[in-house]
Steps between C-alpha positions, in 0.01 A plus 500: 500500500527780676144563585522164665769539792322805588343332764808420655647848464220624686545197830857638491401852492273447795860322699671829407289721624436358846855440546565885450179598680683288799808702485324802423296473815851382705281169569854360352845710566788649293784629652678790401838575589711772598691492213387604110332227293472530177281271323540389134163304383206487241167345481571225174666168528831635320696707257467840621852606577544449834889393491634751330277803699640308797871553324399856438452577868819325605723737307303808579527368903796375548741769449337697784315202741623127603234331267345131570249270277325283592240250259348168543757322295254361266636160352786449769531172652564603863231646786502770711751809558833496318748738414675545166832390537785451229461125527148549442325327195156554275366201688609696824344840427291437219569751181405806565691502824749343371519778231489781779768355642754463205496842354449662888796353685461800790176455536336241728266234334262294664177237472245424698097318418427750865618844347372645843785225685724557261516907546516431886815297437675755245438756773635281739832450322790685474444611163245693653319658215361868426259413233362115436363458141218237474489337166188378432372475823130759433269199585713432829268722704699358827706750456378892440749644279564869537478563156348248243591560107200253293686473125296433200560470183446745199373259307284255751372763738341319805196731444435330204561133643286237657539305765690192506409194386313712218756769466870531648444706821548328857348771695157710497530851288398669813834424687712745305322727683803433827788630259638806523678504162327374162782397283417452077768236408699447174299797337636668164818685573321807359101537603326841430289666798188399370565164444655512886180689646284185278706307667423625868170546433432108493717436769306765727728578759386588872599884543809370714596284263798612221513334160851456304601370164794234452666388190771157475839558345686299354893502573840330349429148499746391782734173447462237695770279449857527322383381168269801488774710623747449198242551288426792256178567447497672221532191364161331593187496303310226686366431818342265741342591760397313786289637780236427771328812557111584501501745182819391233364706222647861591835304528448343208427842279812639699731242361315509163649826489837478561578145291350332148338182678376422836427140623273469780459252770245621741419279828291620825565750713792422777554181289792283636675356242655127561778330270262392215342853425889635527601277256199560269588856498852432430425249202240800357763728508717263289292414240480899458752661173725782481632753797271418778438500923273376790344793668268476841376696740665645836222327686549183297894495604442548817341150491783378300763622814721188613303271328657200386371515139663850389786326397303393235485841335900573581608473129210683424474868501184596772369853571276653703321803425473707810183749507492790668159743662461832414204749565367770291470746792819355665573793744174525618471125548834468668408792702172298658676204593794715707323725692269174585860340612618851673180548692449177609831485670486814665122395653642185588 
């Protein structure tokens, strides 16, 4: 089947590659601001990691530099610019967003389809950022970001992808040659030098570019309503989990770990769930025996925020699991990013 849509791959690769060639050769123009933009991005359709690296930068910036996102808001139902406010919904923001701005209350959160608008406006407000973090914004060539960080992961390198329809990729190999930092997402938490230099050696970095290892952890699962707050865990055996993310299975083996049975309902990626799927969930959950909770993801809350079906799950006990980045060379990958922020603002 494969072998069939390569034709197609290849018409798309040609659209690729003369739409970079035009930027390349400033036939079209990206702007680049005075401020430091850092891009988040990757080269497949999905699944790399992108949210929580994006989380991982917030904490590192924030204590030190007034810190702004800004995304598309993929799967929101308004247009243009908006700013995250505390009134603002999933449908507002989309999830991701909508994520950012939950757990980073002193930060300042915004969407916008025209990243290259929407960084004008945040500059123009009187948040008046130090650093803007792009999430997922690497195809977006509008805008030149000072520093671009491509994620891909461990176990789906984009080296050893195709093209999309035939493989997941929805941009040409060649562009990861723009990015400044190569970053190996949701790799082993331990990962010997050799297997590391392997590693590189596929990827085959540009001598500017710097290659770094990341690993997911797994936290506390977090309660997200009072019945899961009165509860004692020590008490549950079985789960169900509900989520709409690209790749379950690592959450799955996580929970597998922790409790005797795991239920799974898996649904697509940024998945918005109306009354009927929250009730199918619910009456899952009740046919289910002995000491037992709903668990989802952060991202899949998010798009559960002031909607009018969570009260569906209030006599229910619902977690999230919150996941956390973390780098095998952490000091030397924390270093990169703030002497790009420190020198950038001096310069500029």
């Amino acid at each position: 089947m494969r072998i069939l849509l390569l034709p197609i791959s290849f018409l798309y690769s040609i659209v690729l590659k003369i739409r970079h060639e035009l930027y390349d050769w400033h036939v079209l123009q990206a702007t680049r601001f005075e401020r430091p933009v850092i891009c988040v991005g990757n080269l497949n359709l999905g699944g790399t990691g992108k949210t929580p690296t994006v989380e991982y930068l917030i904490n590192m910036l924030r204590p030190k530099y007034r810190v702004a996102t800004l995304s598309r808001g993929y799967g929101r139902k308004t247009k243009g610019f908006l700013f995250a406010e505390k009134s603002s919904t999933y449908e507002d923001l989309g999830d991701e967003p909508m994520q950012y701005a939950t757990k980073f209350p002193d930060i300042q959160v915004a969407v916008d389809e025209d990243r290259a608008d929407g960084v004008r406006k945040l500059l123009k407000s009187e948040f008046y950022p130090e650093a803007i973090l792009l999430d997922d914004a690497f195809q977006h060539r509008k805008i030149k970001a000072g520093l671009n960080i491509l994620l891909t992961e461990y176990e789906h390198l984009y080296t050893d992808d195709f093209l999309f329809p035939t493989g997941s990729l929805r941009d040409v190999k060649s562009a990861a040659r723009r990015v400044h930092l190569i970053v190996v997402s949701k790799s082993p938490k331990i990962l010997s030098e050799a297997e590391k230099q392997q590693i590189i050696k596929k990827l085959k970095p540009t001598a500017e570019q710097q290659v770094f290892f990341s690993y997911i952890e797994y936290e506390t699962l977090k309660p997200l309503n009072e019945a899961a707050k009165n509860l004692n865990l020590e008490n549950v055996t079985s789960v169900l989990l509900f989520c709409g993310i690209a790749h379950p299975k690592p959450l799955v083996d996580e929970l597998s770990k922790r409790f005797q049975t795991v239920e799974t309902l898996a649904f697509a990626d940024h998945h918005p769930y109306d009354e009927k799927e929250i009730k199918s969930i619910v009456q899952r959950y009740e046919t289910m025996e002995g000491g037992k909770i709903i668990v989802t993801t952060e991202k899949d809350a998010a798009r559960l925020t002031n909607s009018a079906y969570l009260c569906q799950f209030e006599t229910k006990p619902l977690f999230a699991v919150p996941i956390r980045v973390r780098f095998l060379e952490e000091e030397k990958f924390n270093e990169a990013i703030l002497k790009y922020v420190r020198e950038d603002l001096i310069y500029n």
